[in-house]
DSSP file (Angstrom, degrees, kcal/mol; ACC not computed):
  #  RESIDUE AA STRUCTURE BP1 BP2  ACC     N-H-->O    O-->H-N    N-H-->O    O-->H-N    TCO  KAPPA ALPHA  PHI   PSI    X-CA   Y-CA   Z-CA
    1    1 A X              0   0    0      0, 0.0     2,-0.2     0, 0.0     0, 0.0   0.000 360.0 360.0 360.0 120.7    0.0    0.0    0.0
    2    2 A X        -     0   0    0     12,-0.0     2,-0.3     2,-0.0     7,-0.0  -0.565 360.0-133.4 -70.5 134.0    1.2    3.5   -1.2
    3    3 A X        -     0   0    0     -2,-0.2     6,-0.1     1,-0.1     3,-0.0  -0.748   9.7-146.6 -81.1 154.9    0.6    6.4    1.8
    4    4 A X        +     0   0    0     -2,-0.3     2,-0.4    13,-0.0    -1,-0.1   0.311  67.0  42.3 -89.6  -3.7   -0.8    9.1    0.2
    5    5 A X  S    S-     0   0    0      1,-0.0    12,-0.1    14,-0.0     0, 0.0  -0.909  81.3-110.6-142.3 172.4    0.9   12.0    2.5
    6    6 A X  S  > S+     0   0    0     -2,-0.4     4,-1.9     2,-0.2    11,-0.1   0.554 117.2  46.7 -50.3 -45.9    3.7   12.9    3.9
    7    7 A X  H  > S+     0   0    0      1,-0.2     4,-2.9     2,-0.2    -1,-0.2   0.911 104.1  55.2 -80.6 -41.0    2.1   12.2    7.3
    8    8 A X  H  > S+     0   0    0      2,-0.2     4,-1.5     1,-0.2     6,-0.2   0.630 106.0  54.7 -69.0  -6.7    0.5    9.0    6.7
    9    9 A X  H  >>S+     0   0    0      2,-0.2     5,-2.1     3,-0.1     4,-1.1   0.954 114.7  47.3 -87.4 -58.4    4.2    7.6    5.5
   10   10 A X  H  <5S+     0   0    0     -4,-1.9    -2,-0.2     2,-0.2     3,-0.2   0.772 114.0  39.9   2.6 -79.4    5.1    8.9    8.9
   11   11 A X  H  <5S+     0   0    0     -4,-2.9    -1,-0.2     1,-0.2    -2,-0.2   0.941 116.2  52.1 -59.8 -59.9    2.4    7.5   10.9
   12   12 A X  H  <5S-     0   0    0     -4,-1.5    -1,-0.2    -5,-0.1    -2,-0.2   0.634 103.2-124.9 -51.4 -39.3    2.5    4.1    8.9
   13   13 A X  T  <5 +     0   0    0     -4,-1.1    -3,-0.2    -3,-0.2    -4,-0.1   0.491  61.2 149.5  62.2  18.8    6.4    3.5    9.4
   14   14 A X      < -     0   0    0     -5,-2.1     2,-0.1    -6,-0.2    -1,-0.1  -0.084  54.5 -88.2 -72.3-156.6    6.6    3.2    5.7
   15   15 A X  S    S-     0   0    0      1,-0.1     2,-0.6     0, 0.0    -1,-0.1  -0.227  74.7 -55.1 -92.5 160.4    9.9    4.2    3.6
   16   16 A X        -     0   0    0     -2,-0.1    -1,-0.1     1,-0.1   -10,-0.1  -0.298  50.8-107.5 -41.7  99.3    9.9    7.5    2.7
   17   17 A X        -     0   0    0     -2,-0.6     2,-0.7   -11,-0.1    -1,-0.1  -0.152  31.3-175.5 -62.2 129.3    7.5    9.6    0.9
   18   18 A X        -     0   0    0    -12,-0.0    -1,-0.1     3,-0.0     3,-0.1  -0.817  11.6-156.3-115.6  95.7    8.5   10.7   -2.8
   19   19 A X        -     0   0    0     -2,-0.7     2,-0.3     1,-0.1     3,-0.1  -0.127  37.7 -88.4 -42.8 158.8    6.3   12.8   -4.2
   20   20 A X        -     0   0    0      1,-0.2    -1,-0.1     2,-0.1     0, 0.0  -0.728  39.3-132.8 -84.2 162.9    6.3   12.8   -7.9
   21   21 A X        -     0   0    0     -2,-0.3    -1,-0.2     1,-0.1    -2,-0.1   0.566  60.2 -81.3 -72.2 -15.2    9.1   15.5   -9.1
   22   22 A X  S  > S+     0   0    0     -3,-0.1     4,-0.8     3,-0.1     3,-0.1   0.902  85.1 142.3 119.1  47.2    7.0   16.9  -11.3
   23   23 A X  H  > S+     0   0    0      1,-0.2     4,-2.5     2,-0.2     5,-0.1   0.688  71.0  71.1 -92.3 -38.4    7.2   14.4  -14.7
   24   24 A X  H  > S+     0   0    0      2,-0.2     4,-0.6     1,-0.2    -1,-0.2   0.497  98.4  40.8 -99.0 -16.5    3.3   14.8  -15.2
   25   25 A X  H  > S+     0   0    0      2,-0.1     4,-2.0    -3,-0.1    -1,-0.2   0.825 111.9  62.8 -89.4 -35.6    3.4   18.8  -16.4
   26   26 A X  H  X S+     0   0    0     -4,-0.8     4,-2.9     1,-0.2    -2,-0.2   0.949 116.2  27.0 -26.4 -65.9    6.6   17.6  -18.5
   27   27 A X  H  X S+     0   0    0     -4,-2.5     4,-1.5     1,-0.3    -1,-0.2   0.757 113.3  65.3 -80.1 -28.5    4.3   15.2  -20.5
   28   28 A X  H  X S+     0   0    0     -4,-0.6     4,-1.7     2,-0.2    -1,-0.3   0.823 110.2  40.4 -39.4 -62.5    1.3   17.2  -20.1
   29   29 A X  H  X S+     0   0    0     -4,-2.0     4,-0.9    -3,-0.2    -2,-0.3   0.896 106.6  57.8 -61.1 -41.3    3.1   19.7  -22.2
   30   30 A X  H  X S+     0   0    0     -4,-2.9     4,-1.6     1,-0.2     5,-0.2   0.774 107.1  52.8 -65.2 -29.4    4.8   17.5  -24.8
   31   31 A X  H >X S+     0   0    0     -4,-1.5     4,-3.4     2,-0.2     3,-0.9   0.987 107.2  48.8 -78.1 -43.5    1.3   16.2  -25.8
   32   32 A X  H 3X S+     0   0    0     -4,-1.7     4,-1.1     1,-0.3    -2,-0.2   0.711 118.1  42.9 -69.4 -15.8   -0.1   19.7  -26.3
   33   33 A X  H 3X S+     0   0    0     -4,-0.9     4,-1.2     2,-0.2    -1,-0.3   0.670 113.7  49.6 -92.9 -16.7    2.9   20.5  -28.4
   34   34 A X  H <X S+     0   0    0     -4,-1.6     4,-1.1    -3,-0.9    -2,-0.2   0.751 113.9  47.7 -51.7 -49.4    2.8   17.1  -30.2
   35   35 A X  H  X S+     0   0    0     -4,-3.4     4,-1.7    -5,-0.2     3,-0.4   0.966 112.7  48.9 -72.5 -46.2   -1.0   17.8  -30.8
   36   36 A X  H >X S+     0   0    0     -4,-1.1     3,-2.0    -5,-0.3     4,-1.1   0.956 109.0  55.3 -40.2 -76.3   -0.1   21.5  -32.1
   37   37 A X  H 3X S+     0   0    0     -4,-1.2     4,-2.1     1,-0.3     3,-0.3   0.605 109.7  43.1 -11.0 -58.1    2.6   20.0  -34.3
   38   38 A X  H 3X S+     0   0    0     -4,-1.1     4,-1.9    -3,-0.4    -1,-0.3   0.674 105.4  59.0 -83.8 -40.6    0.3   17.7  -36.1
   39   39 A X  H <X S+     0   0    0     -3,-2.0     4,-3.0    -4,-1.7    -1,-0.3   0.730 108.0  48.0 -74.0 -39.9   -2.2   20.0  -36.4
   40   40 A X  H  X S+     0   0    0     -4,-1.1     4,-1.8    -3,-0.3    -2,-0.3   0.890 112.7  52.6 -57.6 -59.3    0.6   22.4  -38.5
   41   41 A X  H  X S+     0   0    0     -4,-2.1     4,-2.1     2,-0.2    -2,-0.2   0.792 106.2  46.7  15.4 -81.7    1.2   19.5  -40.1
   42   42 A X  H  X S+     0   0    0     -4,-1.9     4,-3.5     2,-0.2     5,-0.5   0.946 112.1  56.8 -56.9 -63.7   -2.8   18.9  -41.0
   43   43 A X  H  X S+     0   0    0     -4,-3.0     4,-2.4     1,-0.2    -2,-0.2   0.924 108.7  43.3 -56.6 -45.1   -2.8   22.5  -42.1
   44   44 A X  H  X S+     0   0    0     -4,-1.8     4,-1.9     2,-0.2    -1,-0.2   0.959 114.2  44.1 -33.1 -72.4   -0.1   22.1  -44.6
   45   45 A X  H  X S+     0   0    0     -4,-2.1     4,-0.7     1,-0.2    -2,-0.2   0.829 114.2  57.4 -57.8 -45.7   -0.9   19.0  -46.2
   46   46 A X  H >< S+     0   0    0     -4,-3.5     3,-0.9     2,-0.2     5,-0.4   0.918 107.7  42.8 -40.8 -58.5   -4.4   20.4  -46.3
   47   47 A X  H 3< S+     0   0    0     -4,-2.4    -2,-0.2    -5,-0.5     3,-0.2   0.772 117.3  49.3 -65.1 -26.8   -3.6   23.7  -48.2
   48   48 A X  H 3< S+     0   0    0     -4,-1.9    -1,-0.3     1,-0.2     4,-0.2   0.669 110.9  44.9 -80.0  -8.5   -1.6   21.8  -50.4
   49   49 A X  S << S+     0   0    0     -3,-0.9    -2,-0.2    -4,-0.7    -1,-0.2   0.359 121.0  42.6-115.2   5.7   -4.3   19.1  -51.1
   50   50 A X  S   >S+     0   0    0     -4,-0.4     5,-0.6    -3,-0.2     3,-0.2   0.284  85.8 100.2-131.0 -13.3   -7.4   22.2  -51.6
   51   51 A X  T  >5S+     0   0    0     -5,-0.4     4,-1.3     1,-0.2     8,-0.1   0.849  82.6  41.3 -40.9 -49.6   -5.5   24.5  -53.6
   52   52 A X  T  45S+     0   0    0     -4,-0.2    -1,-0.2     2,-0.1    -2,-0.1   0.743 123.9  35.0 -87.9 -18.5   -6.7   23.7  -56.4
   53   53 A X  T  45S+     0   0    0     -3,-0.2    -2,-0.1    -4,-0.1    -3,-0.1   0.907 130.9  26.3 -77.8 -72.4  -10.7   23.2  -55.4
   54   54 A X  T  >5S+     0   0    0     -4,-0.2     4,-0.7     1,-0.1     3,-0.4   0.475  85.7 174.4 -78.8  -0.9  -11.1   25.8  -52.8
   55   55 A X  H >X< +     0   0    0     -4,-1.3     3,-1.3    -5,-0.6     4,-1.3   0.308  56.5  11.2  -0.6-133.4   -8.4   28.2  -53.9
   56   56 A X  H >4 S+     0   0    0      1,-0.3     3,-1.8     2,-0.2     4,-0.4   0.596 130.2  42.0  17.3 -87.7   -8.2   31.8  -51.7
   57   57 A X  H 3> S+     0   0    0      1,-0.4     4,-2.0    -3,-0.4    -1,-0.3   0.504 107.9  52.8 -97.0 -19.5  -10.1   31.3  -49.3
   58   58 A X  H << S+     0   0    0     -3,-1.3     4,-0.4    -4,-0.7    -1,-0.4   0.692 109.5  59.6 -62.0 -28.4   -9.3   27.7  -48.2
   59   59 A X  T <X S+     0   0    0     -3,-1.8     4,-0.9    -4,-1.3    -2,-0.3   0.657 109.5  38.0 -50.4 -28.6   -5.8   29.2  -48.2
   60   60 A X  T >4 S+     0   0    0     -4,-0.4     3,-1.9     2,-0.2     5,-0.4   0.920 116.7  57.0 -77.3 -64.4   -6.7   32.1  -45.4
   61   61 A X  T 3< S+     0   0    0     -4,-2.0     4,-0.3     1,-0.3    -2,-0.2   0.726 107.9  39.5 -49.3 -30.9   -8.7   29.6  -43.9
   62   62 A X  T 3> S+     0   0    0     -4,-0.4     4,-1.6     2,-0.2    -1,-0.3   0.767 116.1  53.6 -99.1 -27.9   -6.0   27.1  -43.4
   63   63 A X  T X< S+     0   0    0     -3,-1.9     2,-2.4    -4,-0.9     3,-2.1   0.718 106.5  51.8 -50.9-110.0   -3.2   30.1  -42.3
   64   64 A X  T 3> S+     0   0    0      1,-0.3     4,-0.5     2,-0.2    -2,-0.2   0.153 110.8  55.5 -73.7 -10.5   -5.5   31.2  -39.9
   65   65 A X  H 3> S+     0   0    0     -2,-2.4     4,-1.7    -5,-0.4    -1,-0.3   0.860 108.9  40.6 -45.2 -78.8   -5.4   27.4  -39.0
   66   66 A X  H <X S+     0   0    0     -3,-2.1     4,-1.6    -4,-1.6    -2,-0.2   0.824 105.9  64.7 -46.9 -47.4   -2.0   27.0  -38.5
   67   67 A X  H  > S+     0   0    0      2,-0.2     4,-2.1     3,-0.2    -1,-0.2   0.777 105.4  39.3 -75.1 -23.5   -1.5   29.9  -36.9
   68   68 A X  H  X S+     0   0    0     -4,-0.5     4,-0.7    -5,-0.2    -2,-0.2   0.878 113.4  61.4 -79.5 -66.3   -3.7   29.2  -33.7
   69   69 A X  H  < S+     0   0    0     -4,-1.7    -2,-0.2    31,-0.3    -1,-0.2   0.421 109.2  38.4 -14.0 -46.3   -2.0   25.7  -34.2
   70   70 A X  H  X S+     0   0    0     -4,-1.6     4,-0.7     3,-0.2     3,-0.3   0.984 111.6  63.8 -82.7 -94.1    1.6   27.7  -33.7
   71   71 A X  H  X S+     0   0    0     -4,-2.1     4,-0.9     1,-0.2     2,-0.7   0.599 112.7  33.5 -17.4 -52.3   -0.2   29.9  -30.8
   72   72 A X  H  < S+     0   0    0     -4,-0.7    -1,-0.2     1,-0.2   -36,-0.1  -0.610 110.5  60.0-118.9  91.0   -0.7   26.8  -28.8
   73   73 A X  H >> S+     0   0    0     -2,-0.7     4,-2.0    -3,-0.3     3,-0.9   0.055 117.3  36.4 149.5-100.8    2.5   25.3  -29.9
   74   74 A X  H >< S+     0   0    0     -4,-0.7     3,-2.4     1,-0.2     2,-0.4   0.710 113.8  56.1 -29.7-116.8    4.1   28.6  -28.2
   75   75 A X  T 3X S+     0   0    0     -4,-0.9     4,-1.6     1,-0.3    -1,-0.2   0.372 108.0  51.5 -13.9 -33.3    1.4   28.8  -25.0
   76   76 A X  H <> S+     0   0    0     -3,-0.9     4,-3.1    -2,-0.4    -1,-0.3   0.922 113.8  40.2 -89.0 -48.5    2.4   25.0  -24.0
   77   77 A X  H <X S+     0   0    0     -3,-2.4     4,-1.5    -4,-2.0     5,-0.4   0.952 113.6  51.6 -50.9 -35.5    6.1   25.6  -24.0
   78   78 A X  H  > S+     0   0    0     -4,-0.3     4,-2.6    -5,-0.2     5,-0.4   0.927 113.4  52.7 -61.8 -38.6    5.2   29.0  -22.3
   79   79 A X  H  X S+     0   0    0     -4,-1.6     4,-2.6     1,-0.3     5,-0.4   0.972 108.3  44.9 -63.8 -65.9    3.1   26.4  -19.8
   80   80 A X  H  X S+     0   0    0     -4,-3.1     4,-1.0    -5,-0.2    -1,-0.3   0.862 110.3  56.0 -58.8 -26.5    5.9   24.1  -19.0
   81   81 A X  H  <>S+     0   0    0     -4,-1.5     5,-1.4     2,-0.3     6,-0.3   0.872 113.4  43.2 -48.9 -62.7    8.4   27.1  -18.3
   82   82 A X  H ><5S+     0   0    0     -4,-2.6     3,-1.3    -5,-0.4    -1,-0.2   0.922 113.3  47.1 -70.7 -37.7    6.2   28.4  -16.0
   83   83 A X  H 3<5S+     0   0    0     -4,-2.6    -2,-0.3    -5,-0.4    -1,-0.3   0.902 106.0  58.1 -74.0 -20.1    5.4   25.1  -14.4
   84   84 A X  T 3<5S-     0   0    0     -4,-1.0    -1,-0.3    -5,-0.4    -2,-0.2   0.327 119.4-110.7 -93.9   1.6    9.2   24.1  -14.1
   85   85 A X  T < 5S+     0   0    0     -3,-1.3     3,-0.2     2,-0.2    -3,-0.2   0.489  89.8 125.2  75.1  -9.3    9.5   27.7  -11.9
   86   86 A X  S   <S+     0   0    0     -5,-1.4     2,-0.5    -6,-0.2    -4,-0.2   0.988  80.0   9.3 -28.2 -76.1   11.7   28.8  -15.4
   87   87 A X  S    S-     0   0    0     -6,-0.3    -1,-0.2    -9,-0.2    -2,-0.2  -0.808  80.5-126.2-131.0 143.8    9.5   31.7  -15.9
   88   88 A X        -     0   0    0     -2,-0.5     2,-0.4    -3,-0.2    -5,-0.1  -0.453  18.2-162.3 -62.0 132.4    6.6   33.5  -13.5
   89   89 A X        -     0   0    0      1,-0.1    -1,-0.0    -2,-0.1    -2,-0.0  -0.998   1.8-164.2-130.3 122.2    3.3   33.9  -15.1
   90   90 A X  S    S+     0   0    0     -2,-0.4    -1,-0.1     2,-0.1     2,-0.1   0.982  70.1  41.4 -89.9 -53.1    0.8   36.8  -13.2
   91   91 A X  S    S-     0   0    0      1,-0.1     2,-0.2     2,-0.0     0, 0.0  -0.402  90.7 -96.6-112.3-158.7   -2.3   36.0  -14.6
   92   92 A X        -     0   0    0     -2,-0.1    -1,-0.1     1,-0.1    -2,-0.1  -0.451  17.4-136.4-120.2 144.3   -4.3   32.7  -15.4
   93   93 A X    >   -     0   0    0     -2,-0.2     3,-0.7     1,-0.1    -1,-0.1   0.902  31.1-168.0 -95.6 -30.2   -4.4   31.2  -18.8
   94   94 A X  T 3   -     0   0    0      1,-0.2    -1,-0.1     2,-0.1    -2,-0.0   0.846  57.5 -57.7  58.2  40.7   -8.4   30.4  -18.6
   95   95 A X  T 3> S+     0   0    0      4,-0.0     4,-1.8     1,-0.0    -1,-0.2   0.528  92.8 120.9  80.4  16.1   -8.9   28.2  -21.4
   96   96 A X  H <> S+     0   0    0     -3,-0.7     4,-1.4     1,-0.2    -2,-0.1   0.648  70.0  65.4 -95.3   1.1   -7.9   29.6  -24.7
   97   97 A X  H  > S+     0   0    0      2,-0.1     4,-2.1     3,-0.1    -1,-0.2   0.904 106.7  48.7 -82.5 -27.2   -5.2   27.0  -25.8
   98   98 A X  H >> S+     0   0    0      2,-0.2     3,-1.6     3,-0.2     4,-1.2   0.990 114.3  51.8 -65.2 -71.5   -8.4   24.5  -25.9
   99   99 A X  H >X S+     0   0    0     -4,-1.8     3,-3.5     1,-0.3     4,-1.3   0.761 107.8  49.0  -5.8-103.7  -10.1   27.2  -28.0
  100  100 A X  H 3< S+     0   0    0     -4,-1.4   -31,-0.3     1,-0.3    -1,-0.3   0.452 110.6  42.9 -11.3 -44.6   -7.9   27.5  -30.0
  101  101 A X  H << S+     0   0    0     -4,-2.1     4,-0.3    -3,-1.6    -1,-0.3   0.438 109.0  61.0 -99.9  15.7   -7.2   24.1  -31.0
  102  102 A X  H <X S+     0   0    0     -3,-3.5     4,-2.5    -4,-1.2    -2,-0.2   0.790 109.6  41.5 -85.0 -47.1  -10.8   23.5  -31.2
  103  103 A X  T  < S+     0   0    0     -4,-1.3     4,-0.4    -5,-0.3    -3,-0.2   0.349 109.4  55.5 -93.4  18.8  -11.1   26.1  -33.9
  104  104 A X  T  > S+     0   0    0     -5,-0.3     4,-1.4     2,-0.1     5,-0.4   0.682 111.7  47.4 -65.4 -45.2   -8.0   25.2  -35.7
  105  105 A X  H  > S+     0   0    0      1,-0.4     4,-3.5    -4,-0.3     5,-0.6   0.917 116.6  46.2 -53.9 -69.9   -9.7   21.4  -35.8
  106  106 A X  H  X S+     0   0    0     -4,-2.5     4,-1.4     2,-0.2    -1,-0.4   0.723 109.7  47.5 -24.4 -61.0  -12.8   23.0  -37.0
  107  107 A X  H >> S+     0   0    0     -4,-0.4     3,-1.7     1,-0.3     4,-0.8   0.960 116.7  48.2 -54.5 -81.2  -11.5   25.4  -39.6
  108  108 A X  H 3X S+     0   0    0     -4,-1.4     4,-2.6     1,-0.3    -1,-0.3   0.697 110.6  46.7 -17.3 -63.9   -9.6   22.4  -40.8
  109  109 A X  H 3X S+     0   0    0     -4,-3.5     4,-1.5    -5,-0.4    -1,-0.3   0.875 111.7  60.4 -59.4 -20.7  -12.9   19.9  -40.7
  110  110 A X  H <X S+     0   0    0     -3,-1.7     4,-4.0    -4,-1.4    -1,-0.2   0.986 107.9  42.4 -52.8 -57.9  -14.7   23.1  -42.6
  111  111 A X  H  X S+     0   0    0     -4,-0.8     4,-2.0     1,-0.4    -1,-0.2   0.925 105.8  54.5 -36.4 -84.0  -12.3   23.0  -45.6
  112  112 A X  H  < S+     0   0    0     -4,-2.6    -1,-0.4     2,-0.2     4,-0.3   0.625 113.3  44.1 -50.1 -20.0  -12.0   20.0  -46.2
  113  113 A X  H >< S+     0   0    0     -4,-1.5     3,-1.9     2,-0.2    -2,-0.3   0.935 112.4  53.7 -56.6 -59.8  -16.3   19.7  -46.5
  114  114 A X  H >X S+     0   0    0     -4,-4.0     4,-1.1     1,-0.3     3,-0.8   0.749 108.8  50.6 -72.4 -35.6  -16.2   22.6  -48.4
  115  115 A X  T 3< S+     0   0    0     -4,-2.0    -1,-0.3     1,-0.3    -2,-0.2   0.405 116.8  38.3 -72.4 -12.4  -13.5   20.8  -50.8
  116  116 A X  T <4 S+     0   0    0     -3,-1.9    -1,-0.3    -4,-0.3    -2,-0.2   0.045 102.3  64.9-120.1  27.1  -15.4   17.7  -51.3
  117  117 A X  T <4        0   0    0     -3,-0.8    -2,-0.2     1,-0.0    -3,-0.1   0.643 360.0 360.0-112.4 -47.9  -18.8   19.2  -51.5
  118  118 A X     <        0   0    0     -4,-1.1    -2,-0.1    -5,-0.2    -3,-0.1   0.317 360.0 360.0 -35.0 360.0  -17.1   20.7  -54.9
């Protein structure tokens, strides 16, 4: 049986308690930059694979794609930084990298519709 504090390890006589060091914001970040990635990725391959049906405007649409993609790309490194004590953050991030990659995904799903509907 693992204790679950500090005290109960204590209490218990078990071996010491080791918290974890802090592995779980590490990986926490690397998927949201993994997911970003992919998503840069998606938008590329996209713009190249609509050019010629959706022309223009499937091209803004798919920058403006990429570019939250990049934002939270950026915003998850910014996340781990801050979570490793690197760098201090004052106020609260309040949901916008999920935003964000919700209306990259979106944009993305749009496109592609709008390209096979053609």
């Amino acid at each position: 049986m693992t204790p679950s504090a500090p005290d109960e390890a204590q209490a218990s006589g078990a071996a010491s308690y080791l918290p974890d060091p802090g592995l779980q914001n590490e990986r926490t970040a690397l998927a949201w930059q993994r997911t970003a990635l992919s998503m840069i990725a998606a938008s590329a391959v996209m713009a190249r694979l609509t050019w010629s049906t959706g022309g223009v405007a499937a091209l803004v649409i798919l920058v403006v794609a990429a570019s939250l993609s990049t934002w939270v790309f950026l915003e998850s490194r910014g996340r781990y930084a801050h979570s490793a004590r690197v760098r201090l953050r004052a106020s609260a991030r309040g949901g916008r990298a999920p935003l964000a990659l919700t209306v990259a995904v979106a944009l993305l799903a749009l496109t592609e519709i709008g390209a096979l509907l053609r």
